[in-house]
MARFI-92204 format. One record per residue: x, y, z of N, C-alpha, C, O in turn; residue in one letter. Coordinates in Angstrom, 3 decimals. Layout:
+----------+----------+----------+----------+----------+----------+----------+----------+----------+----------+----------+----------+------+
:      n_u :      n_v :      n_w :     ca_u :     ca_v :     ca_w :      c_u :      c_v :      c_w :      o_u :      o_v :      o_w : code :
+----------+----------+----------+----------+----------+----------+----------+----------+----------+----------+----------+----------+------+
:        X :        Y :        Z :        X :        Y :        Z :        X :        Y :        Z :        X :        Y :        Z :    A :
...
+----------+----------+----------+----------+----------+----------+----------+----------+----------+----------+----------+----------+------+
END
This chain:
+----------+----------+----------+----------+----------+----------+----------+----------+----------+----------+----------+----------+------+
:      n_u :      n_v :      n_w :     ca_u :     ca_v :     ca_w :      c_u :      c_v :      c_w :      o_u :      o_v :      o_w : code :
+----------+----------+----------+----------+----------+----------+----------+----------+----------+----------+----------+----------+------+
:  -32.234 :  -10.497 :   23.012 :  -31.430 :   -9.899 :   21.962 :  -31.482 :   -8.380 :   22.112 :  -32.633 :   -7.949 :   22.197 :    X :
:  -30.497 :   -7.452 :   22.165 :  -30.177 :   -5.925 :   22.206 :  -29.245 :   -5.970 :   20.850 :  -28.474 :   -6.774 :   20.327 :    X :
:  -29.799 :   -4.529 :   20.554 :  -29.090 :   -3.679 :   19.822 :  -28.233 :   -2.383 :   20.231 :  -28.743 :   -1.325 :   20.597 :    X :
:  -26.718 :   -2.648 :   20.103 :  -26.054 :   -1.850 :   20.810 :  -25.898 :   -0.442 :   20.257 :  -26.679 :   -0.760 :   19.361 :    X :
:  -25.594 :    0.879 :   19.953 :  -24.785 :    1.351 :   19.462 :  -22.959 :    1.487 :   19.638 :  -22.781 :    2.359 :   20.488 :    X :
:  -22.137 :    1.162 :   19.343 :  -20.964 :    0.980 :   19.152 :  -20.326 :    2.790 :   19.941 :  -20.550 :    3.960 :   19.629 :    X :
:  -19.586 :    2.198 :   20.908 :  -18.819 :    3.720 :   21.870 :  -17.643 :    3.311 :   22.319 :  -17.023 :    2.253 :   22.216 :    X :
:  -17.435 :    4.361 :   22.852 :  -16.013 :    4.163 :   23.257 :  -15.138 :    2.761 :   24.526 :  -14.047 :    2.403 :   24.969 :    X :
:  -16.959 :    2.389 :   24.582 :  -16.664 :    1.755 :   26.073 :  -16.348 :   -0.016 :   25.263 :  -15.986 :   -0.947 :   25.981 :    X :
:  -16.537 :   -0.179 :   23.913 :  -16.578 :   -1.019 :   23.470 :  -15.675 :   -1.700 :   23.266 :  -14.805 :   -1.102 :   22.633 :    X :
:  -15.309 :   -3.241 :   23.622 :  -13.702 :   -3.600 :   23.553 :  -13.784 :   -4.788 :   23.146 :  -13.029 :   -5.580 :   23.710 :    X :
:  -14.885 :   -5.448 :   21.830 :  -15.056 :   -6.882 :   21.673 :  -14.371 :   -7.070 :   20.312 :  -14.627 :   -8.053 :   19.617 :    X :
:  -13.265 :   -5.866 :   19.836 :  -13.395 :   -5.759 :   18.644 :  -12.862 :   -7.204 :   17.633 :  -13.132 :   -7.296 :   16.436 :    X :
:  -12.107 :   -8.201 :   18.382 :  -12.142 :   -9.528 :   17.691 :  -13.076 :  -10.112 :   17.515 :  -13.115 :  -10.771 :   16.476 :    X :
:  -13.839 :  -10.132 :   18.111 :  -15.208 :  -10.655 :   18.053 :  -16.130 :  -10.124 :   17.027 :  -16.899 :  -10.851 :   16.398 :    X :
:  -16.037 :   -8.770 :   16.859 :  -16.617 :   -8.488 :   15.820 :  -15.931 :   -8.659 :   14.752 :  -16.455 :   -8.840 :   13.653 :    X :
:  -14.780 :   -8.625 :   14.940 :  -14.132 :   -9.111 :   13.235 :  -14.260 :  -10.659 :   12.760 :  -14.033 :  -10.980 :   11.593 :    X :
:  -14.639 :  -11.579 :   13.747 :  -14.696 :  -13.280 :   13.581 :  -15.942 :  -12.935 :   12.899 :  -16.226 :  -13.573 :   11.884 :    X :
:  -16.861 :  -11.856 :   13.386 :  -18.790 :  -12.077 :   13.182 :  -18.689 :  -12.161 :   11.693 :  -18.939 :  -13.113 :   10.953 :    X :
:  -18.229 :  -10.843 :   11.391 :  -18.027 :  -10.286 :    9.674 :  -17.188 :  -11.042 :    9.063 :  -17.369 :  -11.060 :    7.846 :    X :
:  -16.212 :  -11.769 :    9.496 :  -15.525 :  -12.760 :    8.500 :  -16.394 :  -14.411 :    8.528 :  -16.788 :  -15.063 :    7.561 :    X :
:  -16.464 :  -14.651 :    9.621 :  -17.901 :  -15.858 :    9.551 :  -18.669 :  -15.636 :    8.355 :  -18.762 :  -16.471 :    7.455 :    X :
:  -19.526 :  -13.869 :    8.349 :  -20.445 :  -14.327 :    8.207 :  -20.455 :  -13.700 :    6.705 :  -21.500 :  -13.339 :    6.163 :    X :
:  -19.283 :  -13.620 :    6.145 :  -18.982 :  -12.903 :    4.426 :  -18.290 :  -14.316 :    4.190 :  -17.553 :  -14.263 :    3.206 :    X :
:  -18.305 :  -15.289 :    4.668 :  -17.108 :  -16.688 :    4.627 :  -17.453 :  -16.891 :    2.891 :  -16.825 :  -16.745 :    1.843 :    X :
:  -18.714 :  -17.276 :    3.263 :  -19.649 :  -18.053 :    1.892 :  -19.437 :  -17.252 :    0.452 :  -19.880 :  -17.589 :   -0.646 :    X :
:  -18.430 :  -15.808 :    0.860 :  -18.054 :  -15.249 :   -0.535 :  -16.717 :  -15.226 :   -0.825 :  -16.397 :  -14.372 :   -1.653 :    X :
:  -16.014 :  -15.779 :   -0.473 :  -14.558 :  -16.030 :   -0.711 :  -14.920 :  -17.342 :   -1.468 :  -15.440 :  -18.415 :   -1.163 :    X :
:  -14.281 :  -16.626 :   -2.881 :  -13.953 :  -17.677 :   -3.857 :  -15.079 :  -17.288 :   -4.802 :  -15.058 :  -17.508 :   -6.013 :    X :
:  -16.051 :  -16.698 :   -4.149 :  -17.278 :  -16.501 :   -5.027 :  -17.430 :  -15.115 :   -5.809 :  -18.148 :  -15.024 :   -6.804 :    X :
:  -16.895 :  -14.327 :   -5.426 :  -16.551 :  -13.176 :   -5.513 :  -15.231 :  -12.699 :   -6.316 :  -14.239 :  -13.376 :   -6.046 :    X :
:  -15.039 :  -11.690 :   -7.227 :  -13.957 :  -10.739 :   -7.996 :  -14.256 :   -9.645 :   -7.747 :  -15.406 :   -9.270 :   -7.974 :    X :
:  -12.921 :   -8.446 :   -6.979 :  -11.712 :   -8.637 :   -6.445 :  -12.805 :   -9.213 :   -5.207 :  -14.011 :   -8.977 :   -5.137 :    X :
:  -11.808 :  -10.197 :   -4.094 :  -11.819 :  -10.605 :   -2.632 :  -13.303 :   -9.535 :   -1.849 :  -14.060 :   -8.738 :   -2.402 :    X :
:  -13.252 :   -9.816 :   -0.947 :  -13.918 :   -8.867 :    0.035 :  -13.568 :   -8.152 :    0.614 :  -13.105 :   -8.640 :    1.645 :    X :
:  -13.470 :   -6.829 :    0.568 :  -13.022 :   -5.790 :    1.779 :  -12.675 :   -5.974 :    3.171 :  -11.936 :   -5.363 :    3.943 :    X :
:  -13.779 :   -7.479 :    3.319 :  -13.723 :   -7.772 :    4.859 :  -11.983 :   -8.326 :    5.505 :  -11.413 :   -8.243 :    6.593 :    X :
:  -11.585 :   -8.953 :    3.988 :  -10.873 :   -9.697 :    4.111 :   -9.617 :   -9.074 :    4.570 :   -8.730 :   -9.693 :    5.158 :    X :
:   -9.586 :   -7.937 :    4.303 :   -8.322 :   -7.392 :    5.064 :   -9.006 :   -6.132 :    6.795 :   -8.232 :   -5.406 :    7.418 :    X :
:  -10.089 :   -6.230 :    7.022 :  -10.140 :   -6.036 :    8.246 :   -9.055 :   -6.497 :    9.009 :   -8.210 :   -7.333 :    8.690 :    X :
:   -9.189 :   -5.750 :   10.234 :   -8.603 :   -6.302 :   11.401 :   -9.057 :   -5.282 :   12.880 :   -9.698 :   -4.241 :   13.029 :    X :
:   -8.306 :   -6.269 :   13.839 :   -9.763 :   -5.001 :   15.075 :   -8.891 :   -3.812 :   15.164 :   -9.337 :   -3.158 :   16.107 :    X :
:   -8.308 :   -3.465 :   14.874 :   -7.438 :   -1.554 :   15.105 :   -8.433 :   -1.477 :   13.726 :   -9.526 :   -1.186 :   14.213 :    X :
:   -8.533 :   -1.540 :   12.910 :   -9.495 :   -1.140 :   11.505 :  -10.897 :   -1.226 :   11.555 :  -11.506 :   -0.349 :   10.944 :    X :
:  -11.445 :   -1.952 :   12.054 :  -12.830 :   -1.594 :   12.578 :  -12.811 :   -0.644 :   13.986 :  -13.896 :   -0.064 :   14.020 :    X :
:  -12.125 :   -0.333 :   14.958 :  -12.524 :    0.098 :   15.705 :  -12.226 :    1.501 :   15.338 :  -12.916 :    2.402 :   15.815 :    X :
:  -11.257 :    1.754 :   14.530 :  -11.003 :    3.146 :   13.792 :  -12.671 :    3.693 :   12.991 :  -13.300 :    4.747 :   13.083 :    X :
:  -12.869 :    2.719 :   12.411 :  -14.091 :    2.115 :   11.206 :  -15.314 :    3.158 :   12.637 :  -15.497 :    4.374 :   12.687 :    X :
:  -15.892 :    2.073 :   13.560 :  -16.463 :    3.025 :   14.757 :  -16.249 :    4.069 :   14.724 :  -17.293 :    4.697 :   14.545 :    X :
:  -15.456 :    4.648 :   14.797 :  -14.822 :    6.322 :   15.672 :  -15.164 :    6.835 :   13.961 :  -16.074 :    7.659 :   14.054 :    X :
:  -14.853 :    6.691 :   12.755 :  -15.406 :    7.508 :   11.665 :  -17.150 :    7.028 :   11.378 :  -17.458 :    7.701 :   10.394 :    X :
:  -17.983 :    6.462 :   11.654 :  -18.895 :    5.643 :   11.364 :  -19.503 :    5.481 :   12.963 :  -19.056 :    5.750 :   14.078 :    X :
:  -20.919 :    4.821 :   12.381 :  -21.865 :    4.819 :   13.471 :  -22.308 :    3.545 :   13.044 :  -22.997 :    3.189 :   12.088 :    X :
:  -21.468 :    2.621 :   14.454 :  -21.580 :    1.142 :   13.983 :  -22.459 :    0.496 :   15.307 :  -22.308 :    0.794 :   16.491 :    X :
:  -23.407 :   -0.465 :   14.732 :  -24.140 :   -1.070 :   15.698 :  -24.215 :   -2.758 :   15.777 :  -24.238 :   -3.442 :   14.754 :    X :
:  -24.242 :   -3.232 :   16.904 :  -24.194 :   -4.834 :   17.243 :  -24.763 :   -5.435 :   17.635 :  -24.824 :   -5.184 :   18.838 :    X :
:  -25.713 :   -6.732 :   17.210 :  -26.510 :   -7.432 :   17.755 :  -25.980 :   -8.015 :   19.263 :  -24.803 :   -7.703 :   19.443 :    X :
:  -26.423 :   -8.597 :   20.110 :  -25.766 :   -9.205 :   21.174 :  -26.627 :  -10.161 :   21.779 :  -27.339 :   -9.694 :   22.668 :    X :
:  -26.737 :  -11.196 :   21.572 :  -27.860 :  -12.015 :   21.819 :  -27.137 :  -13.897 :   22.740 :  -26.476 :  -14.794 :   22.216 :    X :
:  -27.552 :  -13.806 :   23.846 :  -26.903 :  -14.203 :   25.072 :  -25.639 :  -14.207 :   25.496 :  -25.022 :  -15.186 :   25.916 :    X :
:  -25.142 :  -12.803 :   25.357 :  -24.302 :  -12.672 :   25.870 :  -23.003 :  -12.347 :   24.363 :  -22.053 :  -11.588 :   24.553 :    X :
:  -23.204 :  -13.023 :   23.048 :  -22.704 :  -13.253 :   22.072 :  -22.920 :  -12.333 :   20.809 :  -24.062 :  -11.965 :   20.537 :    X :
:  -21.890 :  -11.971 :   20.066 :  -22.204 :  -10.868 :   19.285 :  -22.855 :  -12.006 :   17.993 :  -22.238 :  -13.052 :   17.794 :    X :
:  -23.842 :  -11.758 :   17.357 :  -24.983 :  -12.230 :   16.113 :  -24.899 :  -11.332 :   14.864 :  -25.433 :  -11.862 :   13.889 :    X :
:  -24.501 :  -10.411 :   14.687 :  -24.736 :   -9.017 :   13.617 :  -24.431 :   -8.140 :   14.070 :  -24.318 :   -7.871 :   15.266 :    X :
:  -24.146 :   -7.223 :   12.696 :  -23.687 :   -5.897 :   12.948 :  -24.309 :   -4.971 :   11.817 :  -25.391 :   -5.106 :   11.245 :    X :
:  -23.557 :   -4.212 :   11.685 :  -23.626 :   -3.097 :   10.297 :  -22.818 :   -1.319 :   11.021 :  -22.365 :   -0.841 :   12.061 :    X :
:  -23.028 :   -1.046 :    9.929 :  -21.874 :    0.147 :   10.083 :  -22.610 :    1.502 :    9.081 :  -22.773 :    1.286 :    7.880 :    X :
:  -22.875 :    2.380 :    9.466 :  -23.744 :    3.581 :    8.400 :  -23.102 :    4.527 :    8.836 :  -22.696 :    4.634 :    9.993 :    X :
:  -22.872 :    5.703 :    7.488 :  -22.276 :    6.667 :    6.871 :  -22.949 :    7.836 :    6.464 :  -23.257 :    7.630 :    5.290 :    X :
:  -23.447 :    9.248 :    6.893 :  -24.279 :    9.650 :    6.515 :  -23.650 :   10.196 :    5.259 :  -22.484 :   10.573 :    5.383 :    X :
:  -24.269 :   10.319 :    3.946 :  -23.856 :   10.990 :    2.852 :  -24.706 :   12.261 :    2.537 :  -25.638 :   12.508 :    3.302 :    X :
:  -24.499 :   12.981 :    1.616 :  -25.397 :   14.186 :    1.489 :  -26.885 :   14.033 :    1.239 :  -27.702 :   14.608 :    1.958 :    X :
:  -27.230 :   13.278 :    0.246 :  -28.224 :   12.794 :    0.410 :  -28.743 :   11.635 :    0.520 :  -29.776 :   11.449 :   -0.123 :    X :
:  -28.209 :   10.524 :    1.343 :  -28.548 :    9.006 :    2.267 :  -28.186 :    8.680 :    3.445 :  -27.790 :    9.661 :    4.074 :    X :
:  -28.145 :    7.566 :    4.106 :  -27.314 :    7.056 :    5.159 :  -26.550 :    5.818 :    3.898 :  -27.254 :    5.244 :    3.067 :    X :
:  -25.322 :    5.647 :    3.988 :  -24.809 :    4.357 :    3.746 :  -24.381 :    3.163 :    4.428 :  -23.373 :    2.988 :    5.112 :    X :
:  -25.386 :    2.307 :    4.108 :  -25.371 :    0.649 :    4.843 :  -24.271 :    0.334 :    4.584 :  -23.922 :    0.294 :    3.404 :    X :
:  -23.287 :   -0.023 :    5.739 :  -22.203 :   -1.037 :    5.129 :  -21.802 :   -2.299 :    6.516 :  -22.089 :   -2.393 :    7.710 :    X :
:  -21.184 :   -2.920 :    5.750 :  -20.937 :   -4.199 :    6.505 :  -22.347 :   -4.850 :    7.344 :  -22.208 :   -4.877 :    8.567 :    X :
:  -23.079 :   -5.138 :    7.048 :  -24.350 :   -5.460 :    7.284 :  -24.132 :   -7.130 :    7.437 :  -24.428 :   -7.826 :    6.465 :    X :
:  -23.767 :   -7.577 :    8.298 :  -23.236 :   -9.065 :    8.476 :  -24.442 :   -9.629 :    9.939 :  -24.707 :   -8.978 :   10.950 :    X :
:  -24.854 :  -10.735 :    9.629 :  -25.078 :  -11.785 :   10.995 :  -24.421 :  -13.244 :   10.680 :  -23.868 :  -13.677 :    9.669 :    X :
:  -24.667 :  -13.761 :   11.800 :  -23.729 :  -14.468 :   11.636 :  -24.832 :  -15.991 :   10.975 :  -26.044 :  -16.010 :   11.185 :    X :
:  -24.224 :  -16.938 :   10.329 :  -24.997 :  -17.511 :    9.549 :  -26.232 :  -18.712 :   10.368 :  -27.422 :  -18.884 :   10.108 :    X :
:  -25.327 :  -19.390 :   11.430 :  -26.363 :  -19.827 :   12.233 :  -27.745 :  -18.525 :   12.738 :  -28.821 :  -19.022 :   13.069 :    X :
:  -27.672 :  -17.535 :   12.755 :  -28.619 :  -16.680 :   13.275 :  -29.136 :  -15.698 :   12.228 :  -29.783 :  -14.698 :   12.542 :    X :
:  -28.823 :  -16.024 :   10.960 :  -29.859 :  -15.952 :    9.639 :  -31.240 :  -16.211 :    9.771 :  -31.712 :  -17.028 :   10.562 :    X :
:  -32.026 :  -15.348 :    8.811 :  -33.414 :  -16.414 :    8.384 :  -34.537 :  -15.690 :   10.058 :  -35.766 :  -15.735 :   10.103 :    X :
:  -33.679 :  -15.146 :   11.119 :  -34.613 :  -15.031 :   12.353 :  -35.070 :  -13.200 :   12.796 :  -35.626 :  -12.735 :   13.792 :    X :
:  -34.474 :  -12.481 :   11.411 :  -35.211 :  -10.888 :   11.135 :  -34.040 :  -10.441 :   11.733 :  -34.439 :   -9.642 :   12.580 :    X :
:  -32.822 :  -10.488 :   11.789 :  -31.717 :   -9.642 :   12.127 :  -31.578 :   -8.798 :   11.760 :  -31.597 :   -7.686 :   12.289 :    X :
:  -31.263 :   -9.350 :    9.964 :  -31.362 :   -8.107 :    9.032 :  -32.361 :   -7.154 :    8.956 :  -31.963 :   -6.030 :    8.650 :    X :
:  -33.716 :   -7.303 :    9.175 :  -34.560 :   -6.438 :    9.020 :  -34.367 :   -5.368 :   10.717 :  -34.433 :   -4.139 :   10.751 :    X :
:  -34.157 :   -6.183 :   11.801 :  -33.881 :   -4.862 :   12.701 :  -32.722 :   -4.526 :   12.852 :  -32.265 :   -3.935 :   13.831 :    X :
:  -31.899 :   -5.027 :   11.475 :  -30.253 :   -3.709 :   11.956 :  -31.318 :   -3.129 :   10.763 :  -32.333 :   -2.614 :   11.233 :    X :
:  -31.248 :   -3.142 :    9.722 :  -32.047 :   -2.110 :    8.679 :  -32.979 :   -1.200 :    9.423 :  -32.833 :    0.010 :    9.257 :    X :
:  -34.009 :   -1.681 :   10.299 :  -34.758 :   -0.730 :   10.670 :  -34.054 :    0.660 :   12.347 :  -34.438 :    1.711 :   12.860 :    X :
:  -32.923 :   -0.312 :   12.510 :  -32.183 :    1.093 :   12.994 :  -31.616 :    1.706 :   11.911 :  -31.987 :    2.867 :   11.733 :    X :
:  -30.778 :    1.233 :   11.094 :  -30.720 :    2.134 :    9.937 :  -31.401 :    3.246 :    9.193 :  -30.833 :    4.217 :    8.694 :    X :
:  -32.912 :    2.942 :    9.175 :  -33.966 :    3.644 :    8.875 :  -34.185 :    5.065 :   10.140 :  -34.486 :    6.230 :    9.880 :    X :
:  -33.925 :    4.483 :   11.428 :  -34.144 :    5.474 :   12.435 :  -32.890 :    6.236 :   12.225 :  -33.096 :    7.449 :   12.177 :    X :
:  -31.376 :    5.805 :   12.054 :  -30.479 :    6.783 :   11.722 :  -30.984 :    7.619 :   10.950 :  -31.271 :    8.800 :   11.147 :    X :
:  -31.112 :    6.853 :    9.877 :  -31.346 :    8.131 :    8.484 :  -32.679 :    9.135 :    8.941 :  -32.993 :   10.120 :    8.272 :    X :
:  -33.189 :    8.841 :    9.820 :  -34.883 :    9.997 :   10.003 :  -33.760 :   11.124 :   10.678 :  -33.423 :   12.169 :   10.122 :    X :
:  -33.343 :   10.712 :   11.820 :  -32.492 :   11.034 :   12.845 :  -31.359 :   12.471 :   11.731 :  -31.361 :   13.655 :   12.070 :    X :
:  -30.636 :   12.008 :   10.629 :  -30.255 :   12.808 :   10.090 :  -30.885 :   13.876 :    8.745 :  -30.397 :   14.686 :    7.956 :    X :
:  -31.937 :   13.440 :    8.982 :  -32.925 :   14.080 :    7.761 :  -32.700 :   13.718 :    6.665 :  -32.743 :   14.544 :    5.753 :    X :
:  -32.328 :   12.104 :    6.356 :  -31.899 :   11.657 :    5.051 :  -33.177 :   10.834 :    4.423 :  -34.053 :   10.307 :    5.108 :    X :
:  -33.131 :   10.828 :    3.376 :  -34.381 :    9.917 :    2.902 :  -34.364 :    8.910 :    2.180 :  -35.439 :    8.411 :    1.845 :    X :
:  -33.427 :    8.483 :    1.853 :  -32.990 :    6.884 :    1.863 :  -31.435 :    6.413 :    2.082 :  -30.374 :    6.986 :    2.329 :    X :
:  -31.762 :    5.392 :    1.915 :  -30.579 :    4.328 :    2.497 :  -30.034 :    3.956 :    1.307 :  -30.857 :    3.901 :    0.394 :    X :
:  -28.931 :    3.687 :    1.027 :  -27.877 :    3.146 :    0.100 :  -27.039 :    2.183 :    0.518 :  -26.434 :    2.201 :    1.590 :    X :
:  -26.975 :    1.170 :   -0.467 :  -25.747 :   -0.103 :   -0.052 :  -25.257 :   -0.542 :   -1.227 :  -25.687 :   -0.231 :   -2.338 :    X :
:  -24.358 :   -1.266 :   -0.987 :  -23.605 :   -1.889 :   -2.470 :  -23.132 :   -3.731 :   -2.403 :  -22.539 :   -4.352 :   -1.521 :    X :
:  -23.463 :   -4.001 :   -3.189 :  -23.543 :   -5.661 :   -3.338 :  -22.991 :   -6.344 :   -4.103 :  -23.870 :   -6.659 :   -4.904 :    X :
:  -22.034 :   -6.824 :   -4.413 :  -21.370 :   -7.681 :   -5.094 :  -22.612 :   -8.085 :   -6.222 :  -23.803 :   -8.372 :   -6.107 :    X :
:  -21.738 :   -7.957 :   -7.275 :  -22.844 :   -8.420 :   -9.131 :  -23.040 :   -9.768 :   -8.479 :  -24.159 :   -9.942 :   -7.996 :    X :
:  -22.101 :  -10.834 :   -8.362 :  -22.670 :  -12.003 :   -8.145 :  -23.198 :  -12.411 :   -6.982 :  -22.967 :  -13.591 :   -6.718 :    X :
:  -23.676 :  -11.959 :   -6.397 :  -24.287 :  -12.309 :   -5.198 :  -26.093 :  -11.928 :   -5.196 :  -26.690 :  -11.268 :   -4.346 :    X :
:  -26.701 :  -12.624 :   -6.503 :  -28.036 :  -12.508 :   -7.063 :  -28.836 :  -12.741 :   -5.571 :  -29.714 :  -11.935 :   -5.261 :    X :
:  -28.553 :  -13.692 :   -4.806 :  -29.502 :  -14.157 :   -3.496 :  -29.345 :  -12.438 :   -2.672 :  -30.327 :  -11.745 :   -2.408 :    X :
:  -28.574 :  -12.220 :   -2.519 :  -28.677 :  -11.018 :   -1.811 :  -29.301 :   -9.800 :   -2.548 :  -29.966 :   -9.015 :   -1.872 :    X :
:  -29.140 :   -9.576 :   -3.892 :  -29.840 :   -8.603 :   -4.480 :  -31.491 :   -8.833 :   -4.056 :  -32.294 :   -7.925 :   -3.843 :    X :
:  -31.742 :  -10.190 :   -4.001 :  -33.521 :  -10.606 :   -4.258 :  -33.931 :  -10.064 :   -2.822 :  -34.793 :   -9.191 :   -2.717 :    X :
:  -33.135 :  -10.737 :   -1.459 :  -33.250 :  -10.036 :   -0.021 :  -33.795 :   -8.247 :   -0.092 :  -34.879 :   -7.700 :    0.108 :    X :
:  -32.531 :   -7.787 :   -0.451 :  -32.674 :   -6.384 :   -0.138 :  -33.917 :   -5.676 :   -1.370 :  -34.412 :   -4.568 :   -1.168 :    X :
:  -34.243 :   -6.441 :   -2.492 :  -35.364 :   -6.304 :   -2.661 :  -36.552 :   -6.100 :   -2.506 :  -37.384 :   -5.275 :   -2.883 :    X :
:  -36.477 :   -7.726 :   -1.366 :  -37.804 :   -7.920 :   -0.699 :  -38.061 :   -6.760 :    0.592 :  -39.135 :   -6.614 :    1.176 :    X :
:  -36.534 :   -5.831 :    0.927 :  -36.950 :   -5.398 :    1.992 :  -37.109 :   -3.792 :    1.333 :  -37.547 :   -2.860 :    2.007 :    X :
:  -36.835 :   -3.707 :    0.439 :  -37.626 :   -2.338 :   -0.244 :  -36.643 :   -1.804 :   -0.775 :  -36.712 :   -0.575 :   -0.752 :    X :
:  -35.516 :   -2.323 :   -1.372 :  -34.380 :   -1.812 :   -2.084 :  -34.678 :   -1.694 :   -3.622 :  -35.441 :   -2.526 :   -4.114 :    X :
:  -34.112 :   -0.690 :   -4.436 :  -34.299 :   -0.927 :   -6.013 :  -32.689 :   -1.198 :   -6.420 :  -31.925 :   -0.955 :   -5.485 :    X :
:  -32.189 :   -1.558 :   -7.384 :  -31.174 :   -1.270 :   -7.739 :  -30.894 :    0.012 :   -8.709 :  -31.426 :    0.160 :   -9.809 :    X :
:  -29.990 :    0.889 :   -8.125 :  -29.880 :    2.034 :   -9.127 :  -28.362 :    2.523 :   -9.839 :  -28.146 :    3.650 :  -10.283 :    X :
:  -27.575 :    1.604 :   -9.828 :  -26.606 :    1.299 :  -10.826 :  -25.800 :    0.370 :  -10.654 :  -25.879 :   -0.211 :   -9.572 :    X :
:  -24.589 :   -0.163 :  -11.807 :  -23.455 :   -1.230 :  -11.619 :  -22.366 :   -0.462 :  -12.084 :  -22.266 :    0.160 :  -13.142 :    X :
:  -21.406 :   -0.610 :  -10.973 :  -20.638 :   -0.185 :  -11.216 :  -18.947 :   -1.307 :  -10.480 :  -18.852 :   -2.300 :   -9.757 :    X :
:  -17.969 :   -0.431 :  -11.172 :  -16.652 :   -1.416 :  -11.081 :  -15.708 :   -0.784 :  -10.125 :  -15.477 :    0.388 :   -9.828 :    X :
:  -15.252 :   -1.891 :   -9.749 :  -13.912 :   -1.805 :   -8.969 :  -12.470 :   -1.083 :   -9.242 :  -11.620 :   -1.887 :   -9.624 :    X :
:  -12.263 :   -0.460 :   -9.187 :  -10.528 :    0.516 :   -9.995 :  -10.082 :   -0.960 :  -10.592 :   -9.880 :   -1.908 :   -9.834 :    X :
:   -9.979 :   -1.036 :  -11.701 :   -8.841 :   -1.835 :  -12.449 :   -9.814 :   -3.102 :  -12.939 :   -9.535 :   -4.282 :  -13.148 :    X :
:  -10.606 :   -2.638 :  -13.000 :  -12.219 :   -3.684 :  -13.346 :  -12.734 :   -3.098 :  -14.768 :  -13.035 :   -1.907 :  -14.849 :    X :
:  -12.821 :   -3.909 :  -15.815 :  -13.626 :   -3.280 :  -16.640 :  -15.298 :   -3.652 :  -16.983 :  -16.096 :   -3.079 :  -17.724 :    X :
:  -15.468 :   -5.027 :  -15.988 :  -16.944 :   -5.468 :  -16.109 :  -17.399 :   -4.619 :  -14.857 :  -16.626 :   -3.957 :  -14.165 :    X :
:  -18.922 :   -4.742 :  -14.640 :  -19.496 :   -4.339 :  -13.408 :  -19.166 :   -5.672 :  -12.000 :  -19.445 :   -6.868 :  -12.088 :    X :
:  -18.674 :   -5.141 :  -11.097 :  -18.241 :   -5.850 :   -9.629 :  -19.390 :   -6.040 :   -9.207 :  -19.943 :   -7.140 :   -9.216 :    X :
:  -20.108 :   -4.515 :   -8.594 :  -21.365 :   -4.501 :   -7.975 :  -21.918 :   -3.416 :   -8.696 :  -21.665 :   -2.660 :   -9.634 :    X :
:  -23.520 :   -3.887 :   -7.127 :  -24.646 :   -2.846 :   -7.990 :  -24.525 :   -2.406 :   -6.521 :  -23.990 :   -2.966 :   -5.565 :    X :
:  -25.251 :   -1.113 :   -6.635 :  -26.136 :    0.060 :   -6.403 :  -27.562 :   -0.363 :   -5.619 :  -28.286 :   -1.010 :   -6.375 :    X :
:  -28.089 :   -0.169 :   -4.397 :  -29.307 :   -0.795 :   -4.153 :  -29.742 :    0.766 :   -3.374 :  -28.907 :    1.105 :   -2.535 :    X :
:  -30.386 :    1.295 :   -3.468 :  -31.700 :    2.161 :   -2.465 :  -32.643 :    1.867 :   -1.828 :  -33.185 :    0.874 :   -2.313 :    X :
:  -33.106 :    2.220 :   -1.003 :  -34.546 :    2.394 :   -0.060 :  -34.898 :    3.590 :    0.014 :  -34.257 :    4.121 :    0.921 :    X :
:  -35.815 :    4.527 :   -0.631 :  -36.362 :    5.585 :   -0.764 :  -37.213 :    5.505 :    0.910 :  -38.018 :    4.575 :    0.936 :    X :
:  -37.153 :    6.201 :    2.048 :  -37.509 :    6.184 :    3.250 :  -39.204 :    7.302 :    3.067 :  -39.418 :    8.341 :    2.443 :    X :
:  -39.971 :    6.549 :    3.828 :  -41.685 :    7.719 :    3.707 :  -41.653 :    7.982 :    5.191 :  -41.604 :    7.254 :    6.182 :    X :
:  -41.702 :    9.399 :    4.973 :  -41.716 :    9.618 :    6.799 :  -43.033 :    9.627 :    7.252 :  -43.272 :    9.763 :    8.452 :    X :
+----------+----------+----------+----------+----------+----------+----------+----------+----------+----------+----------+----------+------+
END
């Protein structure tokens, strides 16, 4: 298993859009509004790359996970943080997070930020366990309940 960083030389971009729609599947229907993912497409992620610093699992030969980070003024922002569901459960998430963690040293940021769908409680408890707090809920334009929350990782150098 390698961890890529995402360049110019990169040309799997259907493949990465099957990974992230695979592997967000289990929230269609579960979810208010849809998923962001859902209107991807590969000219939109590979644009997504070229603004963003996106990285890919690749494990025999086959893309497994990804994620995509944003430096903000004061964080890196986690986004699209997907594996694919057969290859759950085997620490994916914890080593795209812990390149995440090396981005953010890398930019002198001191924590990490992501955002999570309100109903998606199993994933709040995850990014918990991996050192996230939640630090607000907030809504979607044209939403008057909370959509999602707010999660941090305060980084100790």
């Amino acid at each position: 298993m390698t961890i890529i960083r995402l360049d110019p030389s990169f040309t799997r971009w259907d493949e990465l859009l099957a990974l992230i729609l695979t592997a967000f599947a289990s929230m269609n229907g579960r979810i208010d509004p849809p998923s962001s993912a859902l209107r991807l497409t590969a000219e939109a992620l590979a644009a997504k790359a070229e603004a963003e610093i996106g990285h890919v699992v690749i494990d025999d030969g086959k893309l497994t996970g990804c994620l995509f980070l944003r430096p903000e003024a004061d964080c890196l922002y986690v986004g699209k943080l997907a594996v694919l569901p057969a290859a759950q459960g085997k620490g994916l998430g914890r080593r795209l997070l812990a390149v995440a963690e090396e981005t953010a040293a890398e930019f002198g940021l001191a924590a990490l930020r992501l955002e999570t769908r309100i109903e998606l409680t199993d994933n709040h408890a995850v990014f918990a366990a991996w050192g996230f707090s939640r630090t607000a809920e907030k809504a979607h334009p044209g939403f008057t309940r909370t959509t999602f929350v707010e999660m941090r990782k305060i980084l100790t150098r």
